[in-house]
N, C-alpha and C positions, 0 to 999 in steps of 0.2 A: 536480597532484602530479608530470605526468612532466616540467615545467618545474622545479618547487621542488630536485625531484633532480637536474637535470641543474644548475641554477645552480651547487647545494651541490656537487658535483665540480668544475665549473669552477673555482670559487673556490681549492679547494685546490688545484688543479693550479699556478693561478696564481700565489697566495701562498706554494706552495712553488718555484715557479720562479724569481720575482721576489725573493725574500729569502733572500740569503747565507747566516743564520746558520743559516737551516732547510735547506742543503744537509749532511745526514747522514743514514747509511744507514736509519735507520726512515723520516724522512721522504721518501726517495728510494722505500724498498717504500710509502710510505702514498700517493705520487703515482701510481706506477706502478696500483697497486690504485683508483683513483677514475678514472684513466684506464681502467681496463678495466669498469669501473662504467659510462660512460660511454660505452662500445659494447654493453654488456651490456643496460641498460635501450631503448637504440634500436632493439637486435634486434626486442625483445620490446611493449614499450607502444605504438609510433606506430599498429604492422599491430592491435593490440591493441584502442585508441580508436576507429580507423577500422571496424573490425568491430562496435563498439559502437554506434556512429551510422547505420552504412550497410546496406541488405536486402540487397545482393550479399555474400556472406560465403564465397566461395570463394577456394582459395586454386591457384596452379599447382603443377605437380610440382618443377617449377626454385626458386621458392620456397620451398619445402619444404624441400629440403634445403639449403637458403644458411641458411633457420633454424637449421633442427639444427644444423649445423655447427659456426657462431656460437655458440649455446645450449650445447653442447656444450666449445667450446673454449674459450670465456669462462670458463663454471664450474670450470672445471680449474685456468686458469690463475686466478682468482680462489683457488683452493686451494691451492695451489704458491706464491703470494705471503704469504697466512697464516702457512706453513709458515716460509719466509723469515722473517718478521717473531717470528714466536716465537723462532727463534734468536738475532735478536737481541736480544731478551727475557733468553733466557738468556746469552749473550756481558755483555749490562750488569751482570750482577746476581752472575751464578757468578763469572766469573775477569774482573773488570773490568780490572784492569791492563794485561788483553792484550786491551783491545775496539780499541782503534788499527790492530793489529796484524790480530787477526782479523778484524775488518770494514772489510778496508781499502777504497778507491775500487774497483779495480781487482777485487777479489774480487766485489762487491758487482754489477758491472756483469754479470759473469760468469753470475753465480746469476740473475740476469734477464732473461739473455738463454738462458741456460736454460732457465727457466720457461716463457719464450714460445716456445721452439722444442719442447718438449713437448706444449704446450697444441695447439700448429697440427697437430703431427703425430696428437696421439691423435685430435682432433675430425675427422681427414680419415681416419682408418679407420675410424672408425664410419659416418661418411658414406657412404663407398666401401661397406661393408658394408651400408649403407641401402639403397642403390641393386638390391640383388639382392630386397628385400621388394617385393611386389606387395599395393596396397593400392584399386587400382578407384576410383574415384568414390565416397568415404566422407563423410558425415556425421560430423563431431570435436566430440562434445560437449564440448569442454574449452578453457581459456581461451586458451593456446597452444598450437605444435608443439612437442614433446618426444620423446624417446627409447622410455620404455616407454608414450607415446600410441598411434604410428605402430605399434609391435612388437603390441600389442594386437589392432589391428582390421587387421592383416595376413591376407591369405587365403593368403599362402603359410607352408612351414613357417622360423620364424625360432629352431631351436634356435642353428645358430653365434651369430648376433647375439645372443642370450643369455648364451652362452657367452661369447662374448669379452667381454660388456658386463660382467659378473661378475669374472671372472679383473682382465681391466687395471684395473675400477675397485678391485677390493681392492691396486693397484700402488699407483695414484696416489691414493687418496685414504684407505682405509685404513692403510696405509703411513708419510703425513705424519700422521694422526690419531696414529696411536701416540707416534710421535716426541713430536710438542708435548706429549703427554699425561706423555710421560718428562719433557721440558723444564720442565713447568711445575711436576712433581713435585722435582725438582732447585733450581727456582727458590724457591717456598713453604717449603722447607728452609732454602736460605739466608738467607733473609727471616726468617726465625725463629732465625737466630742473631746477627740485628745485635744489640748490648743496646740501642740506644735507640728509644724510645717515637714519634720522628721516623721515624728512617731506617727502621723498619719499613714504618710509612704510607708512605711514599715510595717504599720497594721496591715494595711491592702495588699502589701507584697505577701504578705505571710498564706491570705487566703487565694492571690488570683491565680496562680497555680492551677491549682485543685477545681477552682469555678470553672478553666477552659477544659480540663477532663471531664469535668460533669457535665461541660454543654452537650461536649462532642460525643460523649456515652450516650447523654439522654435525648439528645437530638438526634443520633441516627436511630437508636430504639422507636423514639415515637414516629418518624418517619414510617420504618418498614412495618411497626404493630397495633399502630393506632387507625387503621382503616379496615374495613371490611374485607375477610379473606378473597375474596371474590376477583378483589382489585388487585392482587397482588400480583406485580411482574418483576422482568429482568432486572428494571431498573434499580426494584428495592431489591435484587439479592447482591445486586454491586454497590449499595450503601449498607449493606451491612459488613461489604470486606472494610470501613470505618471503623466497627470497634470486633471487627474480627481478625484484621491484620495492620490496621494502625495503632496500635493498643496504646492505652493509658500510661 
């Protein structure tokens, strides 16, 4: 499986590299997005198979956190890229005339290189804030490293990491969930005032794509983060193999 997925990125990466015509801005967010696909499943499955097959199943502390980190700033900027791509969701569909304009080269590189300078910086405060949790020689019954794993079987007290982990994630990811949710509210509008019986299907095709990534993103997200650390179990660390080795 973790070759099948790694080819399927490659491929797109390729095919949007190699083919002029597919140089425009969704297909620029959809490369960028398989591209972080493709460091996202490597975090997580190789340490993942290898624990699968082998009786040594320990992991170092410097390991540890080079996961999270990864784990951490992948999924963000995997979120931040969505967000991206809805917009231009809506730029086609609401005020077309000005999609040249609004998404131009030069914008578009901007907002990506945004994205990733977000993603780097928020995964490296959580990190940094990881590093104050004392966690001894633990036992991690679960499939990978993770955020509310490590914060779990902490023996020190981790309210800030709490705290912050709450506060920025309602930044960055409840934030962009709103938006898209306005976006796509907006878009479904316009879609229903083409008259004809084509262009309808054509609008809706353009965005339903992207709406089942972002259910299945933000749906296994709020599953495993949207309850009290407390409650966290097995079940939600194998809903997060969803958007950690089903990827987008």
């Amino acid at each position: 499986m973790y070759m099948v997925i790694m080819a399927g990125n490659l491929l797109i990466v390729l095919a949007i590299g190699t083919d002029t015509r597919l140089h425009t801005p969704m297909y620029l967010f959809l490369a960028n997005l398989s591209f972080t696909d493709l460091f996202f499943i490597t975090n997580t499955m190789p340490k993942m198979l290898v624990k699968f097959q082998s009786q040594k199943k320990a992991i170092s502390y410097a390991g540890c956190l080079t996961q999270l980190y990864f784990l951490v700033s992948l999924v963000t900027l995997d979120n931040l890229i969505l967000v991206k791509m809805a917009y231009d969701c809506y730029v086609a569909l609401c005020p077309p005339l000005q999609y040249t304009t609004a998404m131009s080269p030069g914008l578009c590189i901007l907002l990506l290189a945004l994205c990733w300078s977000l993603s780097i910086h928020y995964g490296l405060i959580h990190t940094l804030l990881m590093t104050r949790v004392t966690c001894g020689s633990r036992k991690i019954p679960y499939i990978f490293l993770e955020m509310n794993v490590l914060l779990r079987l902490s023996c020190s007290n981790t309210q800030i990491n709490h705290t912050a982990l709450m506060a920025t994630g309602c930044c960055v990811f409840l934030t962009p969930l709103g938006f898209m949710t306005m976006s796509y509210a907006w878009m479904v509008r316009a879609a229903l005032r083409i008259p004809s019986a084509p262009g309808k299907d054509k609008a809706f095709s353009t965005c339903a794509s992207h709406l089942a990534v972002v259910s299945l993103f933000y749906g296994t997200l709020g599953t495993v983060y949207l309850k009290p650390l407390h409650t966290y179990s097995m079940k939600d660390s194998v809903a997060t193999v969803m958007y950690a080795v089903v990827t987008p």
